[in-house]
Structures are given as structure tokens and as C-alpha cells.
N, C-alpha and C positions, 0 to 999 in steps of 0.2 A: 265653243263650236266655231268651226269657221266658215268663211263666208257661204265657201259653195257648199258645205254642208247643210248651211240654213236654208240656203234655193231651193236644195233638194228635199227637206224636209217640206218650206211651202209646195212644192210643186206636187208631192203626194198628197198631202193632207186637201190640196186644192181638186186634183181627181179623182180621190175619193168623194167628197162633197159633192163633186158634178154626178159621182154615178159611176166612174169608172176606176178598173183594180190598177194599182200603179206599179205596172210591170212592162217593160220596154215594146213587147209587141202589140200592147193596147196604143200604146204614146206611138210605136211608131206608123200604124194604121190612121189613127186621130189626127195627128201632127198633118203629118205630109199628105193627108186628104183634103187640108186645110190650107199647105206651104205652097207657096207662088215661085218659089225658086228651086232649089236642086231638090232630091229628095234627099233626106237623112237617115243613113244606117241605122237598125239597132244596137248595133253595137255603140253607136256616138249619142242615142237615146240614153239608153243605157247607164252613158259616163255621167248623164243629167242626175238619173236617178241616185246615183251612188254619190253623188257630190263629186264628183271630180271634175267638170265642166259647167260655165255657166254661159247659156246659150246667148249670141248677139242679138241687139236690140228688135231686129225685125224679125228674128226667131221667137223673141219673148211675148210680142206684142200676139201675132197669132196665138201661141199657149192661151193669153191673157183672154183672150175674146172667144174663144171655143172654154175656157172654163172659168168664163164668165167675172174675174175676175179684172185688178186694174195691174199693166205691167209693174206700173213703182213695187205693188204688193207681193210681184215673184220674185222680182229682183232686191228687192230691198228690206220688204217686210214692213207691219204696220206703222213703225217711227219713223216712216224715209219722209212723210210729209212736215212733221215736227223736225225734223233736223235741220229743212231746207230752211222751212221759217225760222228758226231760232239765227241761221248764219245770214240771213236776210236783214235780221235786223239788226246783229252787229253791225255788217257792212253799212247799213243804213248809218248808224249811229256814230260808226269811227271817220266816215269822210263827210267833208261838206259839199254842197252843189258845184263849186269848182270843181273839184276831185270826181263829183260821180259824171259831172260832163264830159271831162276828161274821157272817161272810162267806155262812158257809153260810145263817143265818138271812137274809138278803140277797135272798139269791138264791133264796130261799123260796117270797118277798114278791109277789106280784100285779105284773105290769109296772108299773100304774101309781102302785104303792105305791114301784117301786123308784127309776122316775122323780122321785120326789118328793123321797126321802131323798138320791137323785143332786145335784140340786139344792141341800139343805140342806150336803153336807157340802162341795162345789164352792163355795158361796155362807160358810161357816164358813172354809174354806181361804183365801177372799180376805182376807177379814178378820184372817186372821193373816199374811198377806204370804206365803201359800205358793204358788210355782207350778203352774200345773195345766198 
């Protein structure tokens, strides 16, 4: 199954649970009585429900809070918390304090401070024959 298919399936099985039938003119009444920004077609509900779109993160987090639910869970489904841990502690485990220094001050860095250094160390790798 794929990804936006699985949304779609949390995303019903979610308002049904709350009470509501998951059919686009329920979501699109619900939703965008709740949406702080544009309103959204049913037709673009709709594409949620059938898996063919997976909505943006501050489309998701509303869903999440009107059906009571936590965003990782529509978007991800119950393992997105095990995933994140498991690559946490790899990373934990493959570099050392230098390394995560490094990184942390990295990601510090102004986007387009980090673009640059991105660049430098991509453009240093060539030059030693390293694959990127």
C-alpha cells in the first residue's frame, strides 16, 4: 500500500472513531470550520480521502486536533515514533562528540550560511574522489 493510501486509510478509520462518516462533505464542513487559512474544496478533500494527496503539515495538525488524534499518527502511522528513535540512535552511536558538534553548529547556521558550507564540503568531497 502506499504512502498516501495509508493517510487515507488513517484519516477514515480516524473520523469514524471521532463520530463522523468519511465522506468529503463531512471533512469539508469539519476541516475548514476549524482552517485558519483558505478554505479547501471538496473536491481537494476528497483527493485526501481516496489517497491521492497528502495534506501539508498545517493542514494535518488541524485534522489532528479536531480528531483528537496526534499529527505524526495521520501522517505517519503508529511506527513513525519507533523509526525516529531507532535512527537516533544510530546517529548517536556512529559519530563522536566532535562530529555531533560539528553538526549541531551546522544546523545552527542561517539557511543560507548552511547552503554554502553544503556546497564547500560536497565540492571538498569531489576533490577527494568521495561519492556523494
Amino acid at each position: 500500500m502506499t504512502e498516501k493510501l495509508e493517510f487515507s486509510k488513517r484519516l477514515k478509520e480516524s473520523m469514524v472513531k471521532a463520530g463522523y462518516q468519511p465522506r468529503a462533505v463531512v471533512l469539508e464542513r469539519e476541516f475548514n470550520s476549524r482552517y485558519w487559512g483558505a478554505p479547501v474544496t471538496a473536491q481537494g478533500l476528497r483527493r485526501w480521502l481516496l489517497g491521492e494527496v497528502i495534506p501539508a503539515q498545517d493542514k494535518l495538525v488541524v485534522l489532528a486536533e479536531w480528531l483528537k488524534v496526534e499529527p505524526n499518527f495521520l501522517r505517519y502511522g503508529t511506527g513513525a515514533g519507533e523509526k525516529i528513535a531507532d535512527y537516533q540512535l544510530i546517529w548517536k552511536t556512529q559519530f563522536g562528540h566532535q562530529e555531533q558538534e560539528v553538526f549541531d553548529v551546522f544546523l545552527s547556521l542561517p539557511a543560507e550560511h548552511r547552503k554554502i558550507l553544503r556546497e564547500v564540503i560536497l565540492n571538498y568531497a569531489k576533490g577527494c574522489n568521495v561519492k556523494t
